[in-house]
C-alpha positions in Angstrom: -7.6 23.5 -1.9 -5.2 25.4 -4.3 -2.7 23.5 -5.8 0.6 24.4 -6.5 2.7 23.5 -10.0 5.8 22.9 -9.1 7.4 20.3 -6.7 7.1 21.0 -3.0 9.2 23.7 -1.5 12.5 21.5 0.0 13.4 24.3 2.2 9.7 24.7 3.8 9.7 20.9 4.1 11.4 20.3 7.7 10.8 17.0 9.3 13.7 16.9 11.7 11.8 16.2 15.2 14.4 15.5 17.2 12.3 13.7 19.7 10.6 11.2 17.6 14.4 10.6 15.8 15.9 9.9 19.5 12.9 7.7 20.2 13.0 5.4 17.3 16.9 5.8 16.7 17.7 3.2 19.2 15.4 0.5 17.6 16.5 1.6 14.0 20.3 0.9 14.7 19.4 -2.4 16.1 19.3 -3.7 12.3 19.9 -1.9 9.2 17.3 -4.4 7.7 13.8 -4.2 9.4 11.5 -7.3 9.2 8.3 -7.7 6.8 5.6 -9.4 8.2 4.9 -10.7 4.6 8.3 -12.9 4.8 6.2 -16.0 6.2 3.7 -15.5 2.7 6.2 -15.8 0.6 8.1 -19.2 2.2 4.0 -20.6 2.7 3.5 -19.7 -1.5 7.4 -21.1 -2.3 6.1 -24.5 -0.8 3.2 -24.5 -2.9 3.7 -22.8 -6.1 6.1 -22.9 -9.0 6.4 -19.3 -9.4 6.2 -16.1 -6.6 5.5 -12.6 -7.8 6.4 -10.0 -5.6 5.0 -6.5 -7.0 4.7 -3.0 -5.2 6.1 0.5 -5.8 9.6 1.4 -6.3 11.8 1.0 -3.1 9.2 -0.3 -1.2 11.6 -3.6 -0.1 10.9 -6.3 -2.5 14.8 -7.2 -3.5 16.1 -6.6 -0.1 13.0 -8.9 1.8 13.3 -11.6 -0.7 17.5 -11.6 0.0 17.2 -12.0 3.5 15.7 -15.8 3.1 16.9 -17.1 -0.4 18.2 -20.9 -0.6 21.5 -21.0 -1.0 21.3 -22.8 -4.3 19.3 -20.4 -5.8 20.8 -17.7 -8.5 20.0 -13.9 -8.1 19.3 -11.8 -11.2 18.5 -8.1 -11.6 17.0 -6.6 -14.8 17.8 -3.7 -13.7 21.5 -4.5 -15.4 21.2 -3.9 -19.0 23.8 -6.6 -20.3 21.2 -8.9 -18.6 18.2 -7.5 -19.7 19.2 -7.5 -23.5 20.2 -11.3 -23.3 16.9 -11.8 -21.6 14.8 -9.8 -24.2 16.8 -11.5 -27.2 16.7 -14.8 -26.3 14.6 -15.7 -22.9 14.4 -19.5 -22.9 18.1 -19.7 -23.7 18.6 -17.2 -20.6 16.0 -19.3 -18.3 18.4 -22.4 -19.5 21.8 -20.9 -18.9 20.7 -19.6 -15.3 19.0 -22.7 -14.3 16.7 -23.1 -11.3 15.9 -22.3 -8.7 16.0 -18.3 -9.6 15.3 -15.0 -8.9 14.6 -12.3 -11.4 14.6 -9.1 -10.0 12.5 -6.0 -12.1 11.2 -8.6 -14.8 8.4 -6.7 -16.0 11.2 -4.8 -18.4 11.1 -8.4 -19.9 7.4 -9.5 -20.3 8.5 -12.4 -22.5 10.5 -14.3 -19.9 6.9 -15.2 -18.3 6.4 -17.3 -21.3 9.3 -18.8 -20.8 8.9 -19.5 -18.0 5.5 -21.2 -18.3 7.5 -24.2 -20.3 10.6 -24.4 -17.6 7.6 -24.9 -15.2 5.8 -26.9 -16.4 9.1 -29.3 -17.6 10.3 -29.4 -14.2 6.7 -29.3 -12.0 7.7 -28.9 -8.9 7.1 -26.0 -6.3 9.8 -23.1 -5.6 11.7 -22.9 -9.1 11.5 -19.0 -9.4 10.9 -15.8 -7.5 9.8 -12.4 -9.4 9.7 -9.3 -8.5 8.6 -5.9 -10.3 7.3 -2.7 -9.8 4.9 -2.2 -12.7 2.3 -4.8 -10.9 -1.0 -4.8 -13.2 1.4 -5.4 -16.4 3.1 -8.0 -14.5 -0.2 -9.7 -13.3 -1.9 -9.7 -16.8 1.3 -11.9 -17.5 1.5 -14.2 -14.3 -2.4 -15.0 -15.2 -1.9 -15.2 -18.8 0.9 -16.9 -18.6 1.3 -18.6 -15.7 -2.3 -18.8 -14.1 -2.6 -22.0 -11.3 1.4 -21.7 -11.6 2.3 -18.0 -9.5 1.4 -17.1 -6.2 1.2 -13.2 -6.2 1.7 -11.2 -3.3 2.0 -7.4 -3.1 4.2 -5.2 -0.9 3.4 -2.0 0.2 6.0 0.2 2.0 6.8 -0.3 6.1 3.5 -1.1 7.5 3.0 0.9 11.3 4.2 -2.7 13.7 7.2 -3.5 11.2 8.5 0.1 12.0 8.0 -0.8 15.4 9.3 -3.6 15.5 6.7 -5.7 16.3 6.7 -8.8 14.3 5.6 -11.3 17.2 2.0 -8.7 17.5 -0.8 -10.5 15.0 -1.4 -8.7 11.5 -4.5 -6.6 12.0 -8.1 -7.9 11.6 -11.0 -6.3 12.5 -12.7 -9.1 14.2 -13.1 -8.8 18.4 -10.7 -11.9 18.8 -8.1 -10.8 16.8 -8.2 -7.0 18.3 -7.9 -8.3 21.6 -4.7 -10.4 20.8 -3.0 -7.3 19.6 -2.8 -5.9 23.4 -3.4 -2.7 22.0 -3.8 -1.2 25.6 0.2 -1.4 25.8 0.9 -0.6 22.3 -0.7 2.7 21.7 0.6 6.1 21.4 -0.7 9.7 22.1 -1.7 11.3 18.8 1.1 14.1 18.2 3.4 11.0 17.9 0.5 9.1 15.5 0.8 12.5 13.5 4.5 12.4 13.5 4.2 8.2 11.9 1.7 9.3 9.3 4.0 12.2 8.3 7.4 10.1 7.9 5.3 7.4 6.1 7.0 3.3 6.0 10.1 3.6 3.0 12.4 1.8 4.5 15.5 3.9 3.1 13.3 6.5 5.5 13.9 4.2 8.5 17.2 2.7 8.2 18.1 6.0 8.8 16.3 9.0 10.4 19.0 11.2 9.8 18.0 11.0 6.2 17.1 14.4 4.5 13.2 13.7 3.4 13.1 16.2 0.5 16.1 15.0 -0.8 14.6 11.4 -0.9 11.2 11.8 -1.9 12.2 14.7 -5.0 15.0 11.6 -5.9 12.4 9.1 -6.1 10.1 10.9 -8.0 12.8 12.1 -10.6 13.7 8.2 -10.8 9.7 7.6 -10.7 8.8 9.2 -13.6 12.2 7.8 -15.6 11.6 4.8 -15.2 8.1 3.6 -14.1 5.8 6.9 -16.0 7.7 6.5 -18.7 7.8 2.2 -19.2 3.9 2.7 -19.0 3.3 5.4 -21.0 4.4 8.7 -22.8 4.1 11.5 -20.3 5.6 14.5 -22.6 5.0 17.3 -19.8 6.6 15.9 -16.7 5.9 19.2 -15.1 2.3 18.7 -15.5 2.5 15.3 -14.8 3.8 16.0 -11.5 1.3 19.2 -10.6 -1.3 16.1 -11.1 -0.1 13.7 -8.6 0.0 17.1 -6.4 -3.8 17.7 -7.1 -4.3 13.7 -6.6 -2.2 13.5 -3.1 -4.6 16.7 -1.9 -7.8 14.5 -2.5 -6.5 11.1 -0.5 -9.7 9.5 1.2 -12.2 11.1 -1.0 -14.2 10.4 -3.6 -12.6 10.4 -7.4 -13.5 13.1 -9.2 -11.4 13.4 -12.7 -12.8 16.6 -13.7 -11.5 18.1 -10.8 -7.9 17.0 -10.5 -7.4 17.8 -14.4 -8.5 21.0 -13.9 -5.9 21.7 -11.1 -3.5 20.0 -13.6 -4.5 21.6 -16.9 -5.1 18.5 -18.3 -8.3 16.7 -19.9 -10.6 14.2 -17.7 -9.3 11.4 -20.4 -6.0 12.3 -19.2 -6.6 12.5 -15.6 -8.3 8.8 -15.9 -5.3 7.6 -18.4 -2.5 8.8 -15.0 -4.9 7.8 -12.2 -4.3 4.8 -14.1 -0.4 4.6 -14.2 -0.4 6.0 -10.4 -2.7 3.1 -9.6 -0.7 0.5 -11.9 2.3 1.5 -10.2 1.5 1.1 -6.7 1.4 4.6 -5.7 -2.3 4.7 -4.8 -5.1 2.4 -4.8 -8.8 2.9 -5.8 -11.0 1.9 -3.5 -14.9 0.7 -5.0 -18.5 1.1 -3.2 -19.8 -1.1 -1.6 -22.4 -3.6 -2.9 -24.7 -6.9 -2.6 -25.5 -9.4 -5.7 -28.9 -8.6 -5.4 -28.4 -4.5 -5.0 -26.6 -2.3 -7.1 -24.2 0.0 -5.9 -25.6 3.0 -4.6 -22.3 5.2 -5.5 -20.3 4.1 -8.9 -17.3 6.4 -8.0 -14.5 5.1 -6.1 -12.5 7.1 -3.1 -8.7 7.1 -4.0 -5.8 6.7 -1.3 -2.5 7.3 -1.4 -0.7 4.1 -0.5 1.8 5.9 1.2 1.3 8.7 3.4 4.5 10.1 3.7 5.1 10.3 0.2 1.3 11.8 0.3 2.4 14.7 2.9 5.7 16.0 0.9 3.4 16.7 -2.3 0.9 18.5 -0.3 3.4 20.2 1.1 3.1 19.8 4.9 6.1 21.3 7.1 5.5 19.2 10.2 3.5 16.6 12.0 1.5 19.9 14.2 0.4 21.4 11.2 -0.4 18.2 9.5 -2.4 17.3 12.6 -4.1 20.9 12.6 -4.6 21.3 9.0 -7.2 20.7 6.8 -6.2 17.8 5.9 -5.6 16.0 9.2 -8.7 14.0 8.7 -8.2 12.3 5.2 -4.6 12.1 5.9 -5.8 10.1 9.2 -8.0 7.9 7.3 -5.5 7.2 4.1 -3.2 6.1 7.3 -5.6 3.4 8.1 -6.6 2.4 4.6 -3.1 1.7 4.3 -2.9 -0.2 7.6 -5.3 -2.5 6.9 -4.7 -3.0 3.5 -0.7 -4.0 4.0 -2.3 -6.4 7.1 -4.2 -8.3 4.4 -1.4 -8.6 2.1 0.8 -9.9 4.1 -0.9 -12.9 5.1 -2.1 -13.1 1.1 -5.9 -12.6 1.8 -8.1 -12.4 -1.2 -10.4 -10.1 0.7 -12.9 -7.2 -0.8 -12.5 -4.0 0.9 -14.9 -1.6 0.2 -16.7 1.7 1.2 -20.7 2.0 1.9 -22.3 5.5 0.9 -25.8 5.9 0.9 -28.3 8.4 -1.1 -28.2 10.7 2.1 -24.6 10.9 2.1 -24.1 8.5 5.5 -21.1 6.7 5.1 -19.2 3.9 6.8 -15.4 3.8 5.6 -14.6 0.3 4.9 -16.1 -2.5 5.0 -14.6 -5.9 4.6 -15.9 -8.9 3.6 -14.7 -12.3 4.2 -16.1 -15.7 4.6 -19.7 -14.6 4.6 -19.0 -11.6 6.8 -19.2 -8.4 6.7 -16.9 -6.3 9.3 -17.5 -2.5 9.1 -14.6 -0.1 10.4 -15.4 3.6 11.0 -12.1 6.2 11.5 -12.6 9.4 13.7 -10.1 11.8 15.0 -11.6 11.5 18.3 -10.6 10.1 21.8 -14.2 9.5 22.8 -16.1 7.9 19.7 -19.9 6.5 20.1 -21.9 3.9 18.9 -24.1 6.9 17.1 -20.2 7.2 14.5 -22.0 3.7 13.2 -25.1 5.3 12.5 -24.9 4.2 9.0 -25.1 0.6 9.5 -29.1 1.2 10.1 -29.3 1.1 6.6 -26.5 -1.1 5.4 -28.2 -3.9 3.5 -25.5 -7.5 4.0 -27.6 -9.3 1.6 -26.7 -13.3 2.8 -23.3 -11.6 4.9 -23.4 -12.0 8.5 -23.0 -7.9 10.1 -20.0 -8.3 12.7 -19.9 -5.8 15.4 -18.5 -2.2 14.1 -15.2 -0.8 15.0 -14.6 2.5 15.2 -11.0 3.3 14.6 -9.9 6.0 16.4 -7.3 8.0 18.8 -8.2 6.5 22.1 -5.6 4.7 23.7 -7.1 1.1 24.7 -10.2 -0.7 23.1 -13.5 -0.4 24.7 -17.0 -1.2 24.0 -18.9 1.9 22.8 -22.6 0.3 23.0 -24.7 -1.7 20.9 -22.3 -4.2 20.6 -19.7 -1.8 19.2 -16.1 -1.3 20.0 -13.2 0.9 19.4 -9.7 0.2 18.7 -6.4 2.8 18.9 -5.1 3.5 15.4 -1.4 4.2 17.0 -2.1 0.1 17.7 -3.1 -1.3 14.0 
C-alpha cells in the first residue's frame, strides 16, 4: 500500500453520517460525561493500595473519569500548570507536604521525582487511598511506580471509549471469551448489522468524539497530533523531522493487525530500521499502539519471534490511512485488519478495566495457520478467531489441530465475527457478534 507524506487530506476526510449522528445523538445528550467501566477498578485498587496510577494516551479520559468519584477531602493537582510543575520539580517532598493527603496529581510523569517522594509520604502514613496519578507517558511512569513504589501502586490503564461505554451499556458484563460469560452479554439483543459496525470502527472511542457528534473529525484528530508530538514525542525523545515522523505513524496505521516488519515501515518513512524500532517504541510507550507477542509454552519456543502491531485506536487508525467513510473502509483493502484491530482493542480495554494481569497473544505456525488471539488465564487457554463473515465454521479453527497448550486447559474456540446472535458452529465451537463485545 503506498503511503502518503503528508497528513491526511481534511477535505477528503468526511465522516458526517447523518444517520449514525441522529442515532447516537439522543443517548450522547443524555450526559456530557459517558461512564468508564474501569471506574469500579479504580475504587476496588483505592481500598487496597496506597497509590493508583492511571496511564493511557492523551485525551483518552483519565482526569475527567477520576473527577467524577474523588472524596471530597481530597486536593486536585495538574502538572500540566507550569507554576506547579516547577515547585514540584524544585522541591517535591516540600510540595507532597504543603498539598497534603489524600491527592491527586494529574500528568506527573513531567515530574518523575515526586514518585520518590512519594514512596516516604507512603510509607509515613501506611494506609490505603493517599494519592491518585495519572499520566500519559505510561512505560516511564511504570519504571517509576515499580521502582519506586513497587507492592505500594495499583496500575491500571485506560484506553479510549471501549464499544458498550459508547453505548451506554455499563450494566452489560465486560467481555470474556469464556461460554458463560458470552451468554450473559445477551448479545442476541445487542448486536448490529455491519455497515453500522463499520461506521463504530471508523469514529473510534475519544470521548471529545462522543460528547459531541457534531464535532469536525479532521479538525480533532490533526489537533491532537499537533499537541501529540509537542508534548508526548518530544518528552520522550528528540524527533527533529516531524514531517517524517508523522509519514511513519502513516506507514504504521496502514500495517494495524499484521505482523512487525521495521524494514518496511522505514522504508515508507525514509528512515533507518534503528529508527523505525526507536518510534515504534515511543508510539507503543505512549499508548498509541500496542505490540502484540507469539504465542508460546515453557517447554516450546515460539514458533514466530515477531510481534503483530495494533493500533489502540481505530479511529485515530482510519484518519491516517486516510479513509473517507465507513463504505469504503468496509470495502477497502483494509476492512479486514481494520476489523481485527477493532477487536484487539475490544478485548484488550475489557481486561483492563477489571485490572486483569492476563497474556494475550497470537499463535502462528511454520505453515502460516494462525489463530488471532489467544488468552491465557488460570491454566486456560481461550482461543478467539475474527472473520468478516456472517456464516463462520468450525474449519476458521483449523489451527487449533496443531496448537500445542503445554499444562493449559484448550477452552472451546470463538470465532468472532459479524453474525448477529451466538451459535454453536461444531466441534464444540461457537461464535459471538463483534457489534456485541
Amino acid at each position: 500500500m503506498q503511503i502518503r507524506n503528508s497528513i491526511p487530506d481534511l477535505h477528503k476526510f468526511n465522516l458526517t453520517h447523518r444517520h449514525y449522528k441522529s442515532r447516537m445523538r439522543a443517548d450522547m445528550e443524555k450526559s456530557e460525561y459517558i461512564p468508564r467501566k474501569a471506574l469500579n477498578t479504580v475504587q476496588e485498587m483505592t481500598r487496597s493500595f496506597p497509590c493508583v496510577m492511571v496511564t493511557g494516551a492523551r485525551q483518552v479520559g483519565k482526569s475527567t473519569m477520576l473527577k467524577q468519584i474523588i472524596p471530597a477531602d481530597m486536593k486536585y493537582v495538574s502538572l500540566d500548570d507550569f507554576r506547579k510543575l516547577r515547585r514540584a520539580q524544585e522541591d517535591p517532598i516540600g510540595y507532597l507536604e504543603e498539598l497534603g493527603t489524600p491527592l491527586c496529581i494529574d500528568e506527573v510523569q513531567y515530574a518523575p521525582d515526586l514518585l520518590r517522594a512519594i514512596k516516604l509520604k507512603v510509607d509515613e502514613e501506611d494506609k490505603p487511598g493517599l494519592y491518585w496519578l495519572t499520566g500519559s507517558q505510561r512505560f516511564h511512569m511504570m519504571k517509576g511506580a515499580s521502582e519506586s513504589l513497587a507492592g505500594r501502586v495499583g496500575i491500571i490503564e485506560l484506553s479510549t471509549l471501549s464499544q458498550q461505554e459508547t453505548n451506554h451499556e455499563a450494566e452489560i458484563p465486560d467481555f470474556f471469551p469464556s461460554i458463560e460469560r458470552l451468554r450473559e452479554m445477551t448479545p442476541d439483543r445487542r448486536s448490529c448489522d455491519i455497515n453500522t459496525l463499520y461506521e463504530r470502527i471508523l469514529r473510534g472511542g475519544y470521548p471529545a468524539l462522543h460528547r459531541d457528534l457534531n464535532r469536525n473529525i479532521n479538525h480533532y484528530f490533526d489537533s491532537y497530533l499537533q499537541t501529540y508530538l509537542e508534548r508526548d514525542v518530544q518528552a520522550l525523545t528528540q524527533v527533529g523531522d516531524k514531517n517524517a515522523f508523522l509519514t511513519f505513524m502513516q506507514s504504521a496505521a496502514a500495517r494495524t493487525g499484521q505482523q512487525l516488519v521495521y524494514a518496511d515501515i522505514a522504508k515508507d518513512a525514509g528512515i533507518s530500521p534503528k529508527t523505525a524500532k526507536s518510534w515504534i517504541s515511543i508510539l507503543e510507550a505512549s499508548g498509541i499502539i500496542a505490540l502484540l507477542q507469539p504465542y508460546h509454552t515453557n517447554t516450546i519456543k515460539r514458533l514466530s519471534k515477531t510481534p503483530k502491531i495494533y493500533f489502540m485506536d481505530t479511529g485515530l487508525c482510519a484518519w491516517l490511512c486516510s479513509w473517507p467513510n465507513a463504505a469504503t473502509l468496509q470495502s477497502g483493502a483494509m476492512s479486514g485488519a481494520i476489523l481485527e484491530t477493532w477487536v484487539f482493542g475490544q478485548i484488550y480495554r475489557a481486561l483492563e478495566n477489571r485490572g486483569m494481569r492476563t497474556k494475550l497473544s497470537y499463535y502462528r505456525d511454520s505453515n502460516g495457520a494462525e489463530i488471532d488471539f489467544i488468552l491465557e488465564h488460570e491454566g486456560k487457554l481461550y482461543p478467539m478467531e475474527v472473520k468478516r463473515s456472517s456464516n463462520p465454521t468450525a474449519a476458521d479453527l483449523k489451527a487449533l489441530n496443531g496448537l500445542p497448550t503445554g499444562k493449559a486447559e484448550l477452552q472451546p474456540g470463538i470465532v468472532l465475527c459479524t453474525a448477529r446472535e451466538m451459535m454453536s458452529i461444531g466441534k464444540g465451537h461457537y461464535c459471538f457478534p463483534i457489534s456485541a463485545m
